[in-house]
C-alpha positions in Angstrom: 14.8 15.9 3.8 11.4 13.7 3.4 9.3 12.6 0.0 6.6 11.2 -0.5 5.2 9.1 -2.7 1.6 7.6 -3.1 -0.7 5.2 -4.9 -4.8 4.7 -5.0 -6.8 2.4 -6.3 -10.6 2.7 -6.3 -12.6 -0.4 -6.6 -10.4 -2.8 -7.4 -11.6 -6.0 -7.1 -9.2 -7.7 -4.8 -7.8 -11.0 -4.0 -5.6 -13.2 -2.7 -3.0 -12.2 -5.5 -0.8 -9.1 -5.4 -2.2 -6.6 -7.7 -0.2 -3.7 -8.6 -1.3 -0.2 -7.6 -1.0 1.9 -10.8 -3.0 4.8 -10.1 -2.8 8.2 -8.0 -6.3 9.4 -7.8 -7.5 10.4 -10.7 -4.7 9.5 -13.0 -3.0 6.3 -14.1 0.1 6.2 -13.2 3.1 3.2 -13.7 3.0 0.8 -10.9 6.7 1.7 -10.5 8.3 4.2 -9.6 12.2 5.4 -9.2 13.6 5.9 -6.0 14.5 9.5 -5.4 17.9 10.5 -5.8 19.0 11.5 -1.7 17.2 9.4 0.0 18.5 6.1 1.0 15.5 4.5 3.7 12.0 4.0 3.3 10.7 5.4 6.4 7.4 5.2 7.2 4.4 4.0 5.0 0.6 4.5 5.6 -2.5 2.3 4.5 -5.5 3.1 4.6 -8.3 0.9 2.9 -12.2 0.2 2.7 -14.6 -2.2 1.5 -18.2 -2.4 -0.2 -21.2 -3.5 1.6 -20.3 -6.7 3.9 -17.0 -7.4 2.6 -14.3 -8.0 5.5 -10.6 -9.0 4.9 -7.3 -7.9 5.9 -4.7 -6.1 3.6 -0.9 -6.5 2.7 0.7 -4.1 0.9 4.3 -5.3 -0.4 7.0 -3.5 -1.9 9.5 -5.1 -4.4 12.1 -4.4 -7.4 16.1 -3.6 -7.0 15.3 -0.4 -5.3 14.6 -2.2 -2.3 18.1 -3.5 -1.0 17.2 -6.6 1.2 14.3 -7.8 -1.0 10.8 -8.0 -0.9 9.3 -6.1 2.5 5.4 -6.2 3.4 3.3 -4.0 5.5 -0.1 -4.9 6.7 -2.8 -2.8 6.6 -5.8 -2.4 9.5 -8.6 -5.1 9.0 -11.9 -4.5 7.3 -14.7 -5.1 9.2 -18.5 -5.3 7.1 -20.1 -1.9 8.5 -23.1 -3.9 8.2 -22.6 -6.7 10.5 -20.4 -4.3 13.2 -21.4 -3.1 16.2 -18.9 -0.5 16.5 -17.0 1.2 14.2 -13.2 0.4 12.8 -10.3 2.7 11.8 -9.0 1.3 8.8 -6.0 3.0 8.7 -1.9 2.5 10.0 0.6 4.2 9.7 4.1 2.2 10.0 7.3 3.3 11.2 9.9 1.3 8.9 13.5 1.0 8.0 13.5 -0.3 4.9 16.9 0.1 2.7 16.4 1.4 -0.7 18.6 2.2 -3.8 18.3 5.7 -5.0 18.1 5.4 -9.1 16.4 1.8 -9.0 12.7 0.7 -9.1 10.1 -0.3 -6.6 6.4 -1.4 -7.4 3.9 -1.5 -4.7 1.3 -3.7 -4.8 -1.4 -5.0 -2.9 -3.4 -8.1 -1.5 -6.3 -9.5 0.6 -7.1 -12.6 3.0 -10.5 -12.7 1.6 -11.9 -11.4 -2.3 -13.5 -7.5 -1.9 -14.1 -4.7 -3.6 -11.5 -2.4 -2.1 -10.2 0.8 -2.3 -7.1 1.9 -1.2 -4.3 4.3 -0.8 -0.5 3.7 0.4 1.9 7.0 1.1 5.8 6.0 1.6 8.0 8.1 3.4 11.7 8.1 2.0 14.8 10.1 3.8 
């Protein structure tokens, strides 16, 4: 058996800092969340992110709290490039095949980052089995 569980954020004004995602479209949600009972991997995560106007950076999405058994684990997202400035077009999405032990009961918080400031939207699904 396979859950999911996702977070948005929509215009967040990114940096080189790790922000916490804390909402799931429309609706705030806690940044946190419990890992299901049953599962005991994290097994896949997706990202996908844009950018306003010119803005070009790449993304790390990190995952962290005593539901994640060996510690703090990262995923890196696809790179923005300015749609102004390219010459072709980028797919700035990846999905990630992971094996990531987890703790059924415990937390995790994702959060996210940027090599260079942006206006950024986002969205992260993880896969847990």
């Amino acid at each position: 058996m396979a859950l999911t569980i996702a977070r948005t954020e929509t215009q967040l004004s990114a940096t080189t800092a790790f922000q916490a995602m804390d909402n799931l479209m429309a609706s705030t949600v806690s940044s946190s969340f419990v890992v299901p009972s049953g599962v005991s991997r994290l097994v896949s995560v997706e990202v996908c992110s844009t950018a306003d106007g010119s803005d070009e950076y790449g993304c790390l999405v990190r995952f962290a709290g005593n539901g994640m058994s060996d510690g703090e684990q990262y995923v890196a997202g696809a790179a923005n490039v300015a749609s102004t400035t390219a010459t072709g077009t980028a797919s700035n999405y990846i999905s990630k095949d992971t094996d990531f032990a987890v703790i059924s009961g415990n937390s995790i918080e994702c959060s996210i980052a940027v090599t260079d400031a942006a206006t950024i939207s986002a969205t992260v699904v993880m896969t847990f089995a």
